[in-house]
Phi, psi and omega in degrees: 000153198237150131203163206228168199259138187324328196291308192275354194276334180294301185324328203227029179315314184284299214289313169317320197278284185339314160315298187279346187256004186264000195127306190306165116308111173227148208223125182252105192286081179285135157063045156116317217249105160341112183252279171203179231235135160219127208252178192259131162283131184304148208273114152323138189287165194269148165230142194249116157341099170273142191279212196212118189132321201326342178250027165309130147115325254227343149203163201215170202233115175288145171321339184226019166337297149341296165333275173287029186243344202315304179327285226267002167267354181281290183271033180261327202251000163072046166304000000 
């Protein structure tokens, strides 16, 4: 754990953040007394990108889809 005082944290913000994303702690201190702390962020899982298509075979959209919503597109759009 690393800690400094506002005066250096300011002075040396990047070499700190840089510190904390390798791993470290680091605890930014006033007049002696622990304030706060800078950690690294937990990494978001990655989402993996579906291509187009990906779900062939697997469902199907009938030909007249429309047909049982017609009523209710009518009066929602005054059709």
């Amino acid at each position: 754990m690393i800690t400094v005082n506002i005066h250096e944290a300011k002075t040396h913000l990047s070499r700190l953040v840089e510190a904390a994303a390798r791993g470290e702690v680091v605890v930014v201190a006033k007049a002696g007394k622990p304030m706060v702390k800078i950690v690294a962020l937990e990494e978001a899982p990655a989402t993996k990108k579906r291509p187009i298509g990906f779900m062939e075979g697997q469902i199907s959209v009938p030909d007249d889809i429309k047909t049982p919503f017609a009523k209710d597109i009518e009066e929602m759009f005054g059709l």
